[in-house]
VOSE-959351 format. One record per residue (C-alpha): residue number from 1; residue in one letter; x, y, z. Coordinates in pm, 1 decimal. Layout:
N
<pt><pos>NUM</pos><code>a</code><X>X</X><Y>Y</Y><Z>Z</Z></pt>
...
This chain:
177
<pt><pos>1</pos><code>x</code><X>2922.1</X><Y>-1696.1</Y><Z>-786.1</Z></pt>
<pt><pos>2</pos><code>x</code><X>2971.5</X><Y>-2018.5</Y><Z>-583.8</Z></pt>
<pt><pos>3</pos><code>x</code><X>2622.3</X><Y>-2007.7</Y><Z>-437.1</Z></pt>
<pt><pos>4</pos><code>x</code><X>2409.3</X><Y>-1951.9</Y><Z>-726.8</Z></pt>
<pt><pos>5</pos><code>x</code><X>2170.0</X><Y>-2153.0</Y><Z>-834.2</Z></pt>
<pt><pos>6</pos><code>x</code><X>2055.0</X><Y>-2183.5</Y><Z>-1246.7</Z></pt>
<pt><pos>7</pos><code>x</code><X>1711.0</X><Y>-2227.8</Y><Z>-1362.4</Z></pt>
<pt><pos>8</pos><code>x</code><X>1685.5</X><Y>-2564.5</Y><Z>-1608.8</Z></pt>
<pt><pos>9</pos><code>x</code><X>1315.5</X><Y>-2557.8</Y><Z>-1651.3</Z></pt>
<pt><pos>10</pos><code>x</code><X>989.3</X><Y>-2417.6</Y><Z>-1491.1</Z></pt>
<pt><pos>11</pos><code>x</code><X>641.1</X><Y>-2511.4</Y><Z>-1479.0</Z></pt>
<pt><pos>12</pos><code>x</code><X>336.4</X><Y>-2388.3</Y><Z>-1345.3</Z></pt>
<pt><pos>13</pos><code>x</code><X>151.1</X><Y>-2595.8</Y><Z>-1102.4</Z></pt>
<pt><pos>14</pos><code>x</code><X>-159.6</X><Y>-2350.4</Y><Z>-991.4</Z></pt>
<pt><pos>15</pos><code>x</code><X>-219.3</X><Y>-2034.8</Y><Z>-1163.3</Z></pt>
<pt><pos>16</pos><code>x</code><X>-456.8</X><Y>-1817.2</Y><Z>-893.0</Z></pt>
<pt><pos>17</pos><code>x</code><X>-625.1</X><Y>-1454.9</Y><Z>-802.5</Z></pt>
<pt><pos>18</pos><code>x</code><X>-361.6</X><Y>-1348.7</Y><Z>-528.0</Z></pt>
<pt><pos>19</pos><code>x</code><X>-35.9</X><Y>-1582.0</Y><Z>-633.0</Z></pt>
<pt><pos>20</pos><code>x</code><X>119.8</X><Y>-1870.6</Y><Z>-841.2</Z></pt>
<pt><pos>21</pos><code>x</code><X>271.1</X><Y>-2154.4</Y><Z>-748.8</Z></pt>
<pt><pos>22</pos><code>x</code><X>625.4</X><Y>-2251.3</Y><Z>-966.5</Z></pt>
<pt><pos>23</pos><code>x</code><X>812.1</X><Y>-2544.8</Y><Z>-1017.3</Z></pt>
<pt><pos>24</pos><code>x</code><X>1160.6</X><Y>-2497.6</Y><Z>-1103.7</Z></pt>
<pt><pos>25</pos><code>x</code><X>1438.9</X><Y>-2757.6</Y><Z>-1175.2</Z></pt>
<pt><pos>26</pos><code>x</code><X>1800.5</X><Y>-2608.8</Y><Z>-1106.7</Z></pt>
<pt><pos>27</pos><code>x</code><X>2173.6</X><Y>-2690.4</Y><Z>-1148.3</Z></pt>
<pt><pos>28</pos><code>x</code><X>2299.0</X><Y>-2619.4</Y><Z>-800.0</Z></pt>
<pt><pos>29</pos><code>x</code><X>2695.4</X><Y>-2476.1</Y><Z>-777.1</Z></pt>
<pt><pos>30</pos><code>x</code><X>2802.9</X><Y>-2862.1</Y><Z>-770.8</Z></pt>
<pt><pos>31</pos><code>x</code><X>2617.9</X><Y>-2955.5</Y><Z>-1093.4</Z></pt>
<pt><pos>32</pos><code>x</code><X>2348.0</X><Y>-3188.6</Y><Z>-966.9</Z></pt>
<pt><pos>33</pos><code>x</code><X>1959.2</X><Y>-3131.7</Y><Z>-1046.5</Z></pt>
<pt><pos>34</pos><code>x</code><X>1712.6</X><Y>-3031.2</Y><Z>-789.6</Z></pt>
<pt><pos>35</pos><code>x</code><X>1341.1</X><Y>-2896.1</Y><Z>-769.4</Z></pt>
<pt><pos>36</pos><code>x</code><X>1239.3</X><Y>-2611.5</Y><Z>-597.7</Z></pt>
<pt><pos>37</pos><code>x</code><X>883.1</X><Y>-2442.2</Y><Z>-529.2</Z></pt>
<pt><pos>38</pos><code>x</code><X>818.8</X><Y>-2074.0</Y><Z>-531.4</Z></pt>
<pt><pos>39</pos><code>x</code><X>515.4</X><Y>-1925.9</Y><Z>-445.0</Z></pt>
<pt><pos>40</pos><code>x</code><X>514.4</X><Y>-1610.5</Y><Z>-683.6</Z></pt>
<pt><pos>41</pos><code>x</code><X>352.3</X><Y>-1308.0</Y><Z>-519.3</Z></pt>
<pt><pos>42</pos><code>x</code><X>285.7</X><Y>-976.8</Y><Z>-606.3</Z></pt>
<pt><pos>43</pos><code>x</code><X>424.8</X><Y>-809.2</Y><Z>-340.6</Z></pt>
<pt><pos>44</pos><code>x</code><X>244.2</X><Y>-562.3</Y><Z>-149.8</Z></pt>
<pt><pos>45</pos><code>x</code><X>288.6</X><Y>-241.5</Y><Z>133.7</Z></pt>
<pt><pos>46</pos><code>x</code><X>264.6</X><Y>-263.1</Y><Z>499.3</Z></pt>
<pt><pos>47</pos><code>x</code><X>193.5</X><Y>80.9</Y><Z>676.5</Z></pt>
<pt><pos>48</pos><code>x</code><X>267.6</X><Y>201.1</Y><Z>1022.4</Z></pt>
<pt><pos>49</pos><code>x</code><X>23.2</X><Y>444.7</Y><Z>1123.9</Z></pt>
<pt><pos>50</pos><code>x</code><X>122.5</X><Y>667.4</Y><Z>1447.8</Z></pt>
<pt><pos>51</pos><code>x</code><X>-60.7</X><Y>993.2</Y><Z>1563.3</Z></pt>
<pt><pos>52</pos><code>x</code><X>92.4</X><Y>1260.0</Y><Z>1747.6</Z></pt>
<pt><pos>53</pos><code>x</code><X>22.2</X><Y>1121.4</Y><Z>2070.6</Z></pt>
<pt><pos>54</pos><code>x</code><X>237.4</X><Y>754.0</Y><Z>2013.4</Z></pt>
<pt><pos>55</pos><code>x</code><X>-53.0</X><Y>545.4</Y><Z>1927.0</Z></pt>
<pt><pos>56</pos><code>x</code><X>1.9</X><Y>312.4</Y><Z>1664.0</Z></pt>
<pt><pos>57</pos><code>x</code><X>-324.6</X><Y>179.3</Y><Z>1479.0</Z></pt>
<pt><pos>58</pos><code>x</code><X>-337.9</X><Y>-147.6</Y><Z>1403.0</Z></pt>
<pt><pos>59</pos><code>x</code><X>-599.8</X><Y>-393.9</Y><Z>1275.4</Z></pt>
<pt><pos>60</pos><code>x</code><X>-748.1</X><Y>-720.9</Y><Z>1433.0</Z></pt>
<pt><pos>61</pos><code>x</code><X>-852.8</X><Y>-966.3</Y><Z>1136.2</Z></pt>
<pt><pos>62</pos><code>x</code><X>-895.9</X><Y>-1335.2</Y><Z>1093.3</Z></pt>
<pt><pos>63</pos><code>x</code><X>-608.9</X><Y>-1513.1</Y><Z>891.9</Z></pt>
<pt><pos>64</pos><code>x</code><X>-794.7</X><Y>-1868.0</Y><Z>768.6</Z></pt>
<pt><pos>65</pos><code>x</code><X>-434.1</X><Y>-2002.1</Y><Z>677.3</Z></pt>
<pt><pos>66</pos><code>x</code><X>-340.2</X><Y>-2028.6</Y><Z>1047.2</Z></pt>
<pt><pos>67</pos><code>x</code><X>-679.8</X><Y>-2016.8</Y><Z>1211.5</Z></pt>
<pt><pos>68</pos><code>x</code><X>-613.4</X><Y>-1692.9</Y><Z>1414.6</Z></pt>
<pt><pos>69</pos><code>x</code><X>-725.1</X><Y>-1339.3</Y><Z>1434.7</Z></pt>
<pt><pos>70</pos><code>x</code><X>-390.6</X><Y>-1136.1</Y><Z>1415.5</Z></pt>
<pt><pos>71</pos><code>x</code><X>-315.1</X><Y>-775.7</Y><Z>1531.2</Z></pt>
<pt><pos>72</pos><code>x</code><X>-127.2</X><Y>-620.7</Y><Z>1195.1</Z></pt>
<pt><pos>73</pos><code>x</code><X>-56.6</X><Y>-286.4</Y><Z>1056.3</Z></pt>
<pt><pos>74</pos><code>x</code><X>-241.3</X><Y>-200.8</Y><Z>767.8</Z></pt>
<pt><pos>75</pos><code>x</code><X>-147.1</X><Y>-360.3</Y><Z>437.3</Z></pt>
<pt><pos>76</pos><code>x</code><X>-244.5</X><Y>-491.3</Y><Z>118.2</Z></pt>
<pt><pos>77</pos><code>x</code><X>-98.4</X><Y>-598.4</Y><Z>-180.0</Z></pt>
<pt><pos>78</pos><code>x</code><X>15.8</X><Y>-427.0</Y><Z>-567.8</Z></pt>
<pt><pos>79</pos><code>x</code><X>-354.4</X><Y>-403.9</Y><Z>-772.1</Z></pt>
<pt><pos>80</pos><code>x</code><X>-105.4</X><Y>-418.2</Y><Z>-1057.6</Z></pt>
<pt><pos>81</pos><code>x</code><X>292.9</X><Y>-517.0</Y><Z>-1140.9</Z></pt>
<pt><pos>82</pos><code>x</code><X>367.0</X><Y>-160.2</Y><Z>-1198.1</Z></pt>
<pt><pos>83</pos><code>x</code><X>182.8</X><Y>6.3</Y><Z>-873.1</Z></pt>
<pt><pos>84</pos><code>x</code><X>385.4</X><Y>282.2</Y><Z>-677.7</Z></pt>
<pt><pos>85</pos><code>x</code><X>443.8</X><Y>133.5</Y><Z>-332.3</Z></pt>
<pt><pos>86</pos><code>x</code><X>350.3</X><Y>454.4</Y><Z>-194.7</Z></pt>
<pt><pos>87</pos><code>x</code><X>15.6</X><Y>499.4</Y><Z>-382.6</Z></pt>
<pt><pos>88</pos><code>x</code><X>-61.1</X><Y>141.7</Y><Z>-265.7</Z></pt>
<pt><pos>89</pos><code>x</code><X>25.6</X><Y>234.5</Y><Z>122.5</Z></pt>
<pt><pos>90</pos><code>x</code><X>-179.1</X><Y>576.3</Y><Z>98.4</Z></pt>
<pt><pos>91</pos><code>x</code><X>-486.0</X><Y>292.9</Y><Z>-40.2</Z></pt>
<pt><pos>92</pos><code>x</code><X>-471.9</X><Y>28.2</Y><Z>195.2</Z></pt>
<pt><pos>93</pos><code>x</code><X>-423.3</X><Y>261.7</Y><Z>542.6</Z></pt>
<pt><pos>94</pos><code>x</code><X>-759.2</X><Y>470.4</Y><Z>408.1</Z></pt>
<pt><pos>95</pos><code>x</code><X>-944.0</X><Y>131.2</Y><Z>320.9</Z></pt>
<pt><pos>96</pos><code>x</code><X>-822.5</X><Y>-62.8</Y><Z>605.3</Z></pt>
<pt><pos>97</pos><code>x</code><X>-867.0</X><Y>221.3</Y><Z>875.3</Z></pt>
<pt><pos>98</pos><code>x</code><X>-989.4</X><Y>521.4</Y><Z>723.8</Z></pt>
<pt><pos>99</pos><code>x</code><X>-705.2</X><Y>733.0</Y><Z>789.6</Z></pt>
<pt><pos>100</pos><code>x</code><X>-521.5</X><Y>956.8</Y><Z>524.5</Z></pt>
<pt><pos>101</pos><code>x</code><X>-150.1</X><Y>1094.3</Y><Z>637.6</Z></pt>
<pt><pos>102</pos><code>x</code><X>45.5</X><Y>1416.5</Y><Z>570.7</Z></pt>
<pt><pos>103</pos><code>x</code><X>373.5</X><Y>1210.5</Y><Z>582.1</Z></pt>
<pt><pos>104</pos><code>x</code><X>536.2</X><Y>943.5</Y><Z>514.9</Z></pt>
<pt><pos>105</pos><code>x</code><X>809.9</X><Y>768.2</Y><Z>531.9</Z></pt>
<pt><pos>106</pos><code>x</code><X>961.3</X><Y>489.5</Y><Z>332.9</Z></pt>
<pt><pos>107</pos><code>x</code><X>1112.7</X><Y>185.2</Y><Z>582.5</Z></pt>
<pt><pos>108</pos><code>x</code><X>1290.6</X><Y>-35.2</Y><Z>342.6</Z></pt>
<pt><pos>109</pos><code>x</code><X>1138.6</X><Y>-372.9</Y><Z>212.5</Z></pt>
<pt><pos>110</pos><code>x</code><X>1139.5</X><Y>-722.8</Y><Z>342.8</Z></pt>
<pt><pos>111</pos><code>x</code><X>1124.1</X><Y>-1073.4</Y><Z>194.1</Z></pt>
<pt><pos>112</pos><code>x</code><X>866.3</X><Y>-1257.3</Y><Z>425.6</Z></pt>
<pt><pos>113</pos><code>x</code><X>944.2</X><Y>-1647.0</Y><Z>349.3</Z></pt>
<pt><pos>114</pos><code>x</code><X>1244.0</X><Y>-1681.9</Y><Z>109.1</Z></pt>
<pt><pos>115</pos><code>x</code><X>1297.3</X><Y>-1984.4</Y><Z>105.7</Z></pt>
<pt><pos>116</pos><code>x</code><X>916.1</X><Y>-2099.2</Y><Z>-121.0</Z></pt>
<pt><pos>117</pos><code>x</code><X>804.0</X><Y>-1721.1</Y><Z>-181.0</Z></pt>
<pt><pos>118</pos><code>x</code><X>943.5</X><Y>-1427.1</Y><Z>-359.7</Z></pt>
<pt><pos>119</pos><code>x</code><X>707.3</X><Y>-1206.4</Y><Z>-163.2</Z></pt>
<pt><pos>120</pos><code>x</code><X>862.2</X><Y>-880.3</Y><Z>-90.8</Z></pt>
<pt><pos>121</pos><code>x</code><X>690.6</X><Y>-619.7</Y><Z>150.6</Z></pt>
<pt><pos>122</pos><code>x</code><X>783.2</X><Y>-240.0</Y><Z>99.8</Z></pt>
<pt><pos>123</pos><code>x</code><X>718.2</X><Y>-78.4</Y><Z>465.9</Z></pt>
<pt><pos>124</pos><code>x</code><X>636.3</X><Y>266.1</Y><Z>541.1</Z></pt>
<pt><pos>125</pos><code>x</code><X>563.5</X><Y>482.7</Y><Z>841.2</Z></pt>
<pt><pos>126</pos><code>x</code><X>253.5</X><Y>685.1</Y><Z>841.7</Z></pt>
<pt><pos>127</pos><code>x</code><X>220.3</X><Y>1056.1</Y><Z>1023.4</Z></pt>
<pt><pos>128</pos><code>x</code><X>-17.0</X><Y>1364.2</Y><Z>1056.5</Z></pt>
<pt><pos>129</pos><code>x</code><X>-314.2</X><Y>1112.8</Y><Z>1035.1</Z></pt>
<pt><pos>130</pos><code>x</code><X>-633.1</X><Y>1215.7</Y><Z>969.6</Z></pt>
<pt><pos>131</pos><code>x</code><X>-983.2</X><Y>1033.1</Y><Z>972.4</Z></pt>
<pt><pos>132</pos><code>x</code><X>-1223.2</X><Y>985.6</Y><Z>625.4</Z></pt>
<pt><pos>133</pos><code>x</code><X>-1368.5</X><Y>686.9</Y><Z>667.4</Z></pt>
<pt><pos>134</pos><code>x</code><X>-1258.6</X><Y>339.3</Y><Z>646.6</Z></pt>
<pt><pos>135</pos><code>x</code><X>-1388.3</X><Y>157.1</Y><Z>313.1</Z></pt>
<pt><pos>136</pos><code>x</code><X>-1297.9</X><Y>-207.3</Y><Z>362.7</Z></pt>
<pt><pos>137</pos><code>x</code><X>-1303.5</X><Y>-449.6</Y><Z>61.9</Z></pt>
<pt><pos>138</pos><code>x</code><X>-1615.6</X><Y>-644.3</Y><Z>18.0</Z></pt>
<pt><pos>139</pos><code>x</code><X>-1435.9</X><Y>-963.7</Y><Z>175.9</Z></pt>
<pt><pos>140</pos><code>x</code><X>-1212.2</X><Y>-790.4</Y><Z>416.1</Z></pt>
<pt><pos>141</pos><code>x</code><X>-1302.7</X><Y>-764.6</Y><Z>815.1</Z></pt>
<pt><pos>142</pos><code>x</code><X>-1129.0</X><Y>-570.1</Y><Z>1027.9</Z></pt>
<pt><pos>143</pos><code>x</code><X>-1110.2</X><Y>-426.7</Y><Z>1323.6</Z></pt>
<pt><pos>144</pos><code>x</code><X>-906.9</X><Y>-71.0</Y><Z>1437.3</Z></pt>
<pt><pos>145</pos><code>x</code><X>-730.1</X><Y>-59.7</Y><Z>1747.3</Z></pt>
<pt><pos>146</pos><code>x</code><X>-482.4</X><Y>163.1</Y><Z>1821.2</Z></pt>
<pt><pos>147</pos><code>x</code><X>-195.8</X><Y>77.4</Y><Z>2090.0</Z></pt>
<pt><pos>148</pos><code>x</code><X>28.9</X><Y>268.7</Y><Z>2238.3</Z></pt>
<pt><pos>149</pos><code>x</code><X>384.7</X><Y>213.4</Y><Z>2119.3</Z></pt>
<pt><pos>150</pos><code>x</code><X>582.9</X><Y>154.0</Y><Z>2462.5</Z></pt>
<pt><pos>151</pos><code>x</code><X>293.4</X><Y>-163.7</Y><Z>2502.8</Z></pt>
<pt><pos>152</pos><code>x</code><X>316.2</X><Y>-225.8</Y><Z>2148.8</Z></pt>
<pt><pos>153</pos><code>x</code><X>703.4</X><Y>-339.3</Y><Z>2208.1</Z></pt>
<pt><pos>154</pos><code>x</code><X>595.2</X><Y>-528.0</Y><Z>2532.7</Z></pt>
<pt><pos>155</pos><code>x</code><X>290.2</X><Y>-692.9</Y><Z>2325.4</Z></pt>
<pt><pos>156</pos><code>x</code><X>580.2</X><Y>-829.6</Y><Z>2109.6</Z></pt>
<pt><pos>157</pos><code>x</code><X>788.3</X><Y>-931.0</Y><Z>2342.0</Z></pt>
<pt><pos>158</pos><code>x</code><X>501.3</X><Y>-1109.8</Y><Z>2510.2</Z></pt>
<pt><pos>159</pos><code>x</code><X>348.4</X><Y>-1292.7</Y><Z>2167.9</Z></pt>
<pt><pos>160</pos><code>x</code><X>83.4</X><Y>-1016.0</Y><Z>2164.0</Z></pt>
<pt><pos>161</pos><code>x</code><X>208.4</X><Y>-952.0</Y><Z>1834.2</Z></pt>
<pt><pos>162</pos><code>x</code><X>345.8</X><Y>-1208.0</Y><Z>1635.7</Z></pt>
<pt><pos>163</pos><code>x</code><X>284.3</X><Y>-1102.2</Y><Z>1261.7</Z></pt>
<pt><pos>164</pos><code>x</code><X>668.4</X><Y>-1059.6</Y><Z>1118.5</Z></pt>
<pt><pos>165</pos><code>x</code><X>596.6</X><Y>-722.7</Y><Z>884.6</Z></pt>
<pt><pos>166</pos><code>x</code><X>444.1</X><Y>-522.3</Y><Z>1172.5</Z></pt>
<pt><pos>167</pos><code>x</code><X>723.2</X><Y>-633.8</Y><Z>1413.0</Z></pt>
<pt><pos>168</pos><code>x</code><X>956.7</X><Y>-542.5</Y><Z>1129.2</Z></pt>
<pt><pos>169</pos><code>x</code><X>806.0</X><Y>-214.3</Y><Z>1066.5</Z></pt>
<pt><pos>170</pos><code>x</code><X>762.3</X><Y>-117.9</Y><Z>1411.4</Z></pt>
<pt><pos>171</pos><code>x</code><X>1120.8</X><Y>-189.2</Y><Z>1515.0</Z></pt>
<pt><pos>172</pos><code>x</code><X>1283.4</X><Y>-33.5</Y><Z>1161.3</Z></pt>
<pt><pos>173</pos><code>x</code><X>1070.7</X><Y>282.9</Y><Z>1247.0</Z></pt>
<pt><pos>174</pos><code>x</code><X>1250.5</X><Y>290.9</Y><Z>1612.7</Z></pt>
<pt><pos>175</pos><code>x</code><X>1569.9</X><Y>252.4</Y><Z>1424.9</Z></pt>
<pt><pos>176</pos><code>x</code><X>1555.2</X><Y>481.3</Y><Z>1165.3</Z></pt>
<pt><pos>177</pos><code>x</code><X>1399.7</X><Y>802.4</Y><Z>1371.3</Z></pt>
């Protein structure tokens, strides 16, 4: 293929808890050598809880990379290479919010940043919720708010909501149902 691009060498620059940072050298399609970075991620699930009513629940947390508490949808990412997305989703809504959902539904994936990351981001819709008790991760702080889904769309149109796998949830969910 014309576009492809074949891996020379690779190195690794930082070896960490939550991802790895790669450094590749490539023939591009005309020949010549180049370098590229990849952050190599996990991956992880992004859920879109919604009760009967239209809420949506979301959670308020404080991202240190950008300095800025955030209003997501739950998520979290693989505890190992060979988790079930599902499994992972059903986790991370019950820890994050303490809800626990009859049904589900799968929304596709997404690649966040593809041009340094292979992070991909399997999204799921979340239905028939129930309450159990949140258990948060020792380091995680949240906060559950749930928004109702016509101001949800007008919080993103606004910059309310600017965090790409909740807008990409949300607006596959309105698509796909």
């Amino acid at each position: 293929m014309k576009l492809m691009e074949q891996e020379v060498s690779k190195e690794l620059i930082f070896k960490g808890k939550i991802l790895n940072l790669e450094k590749y050298n490539v023939r591009l399609p005309n020949g010549n050598i180049s370098t590229r970075e990849v952050v190599d991620n996990p991956g992880a699930v992004a859920v879109l809880p919604i009760d009967e009513e239209g809420y949506i629940y979301f959670v308020k947390q404080y991202r240190f990379p950008i300095r800025e508490v955030l209003i997501e949808i739950p998520a979290g990412k693989f505890d190992s290479p060979n988790e079930d997305p599902l499994e992972c989703g059903k986790r991370e809504l019950e820890e994050e919010t303490g809800l626990m959902a009859k049904e589900w539904i799968y929304l596709g994936y997404i690649y966040t940043t593809p041009g340094f990351s292979n992070e991909k981001i399997h999204l799921y819709a979340a239905k028939e919720l129930h309450n159990v008790g949140s258990k948060p991760d020792d380091d995680e702080f949240v906060e559950v708010v749930k928004i109702y889904s016509d101001d949800v769309e007008q919080m993103i149109k606004t910059g309310g909501i600017t965090d790409s796998k909740s807008i990409c949830a949300f607006y596959r969910y309105k698509l796909l149902t």
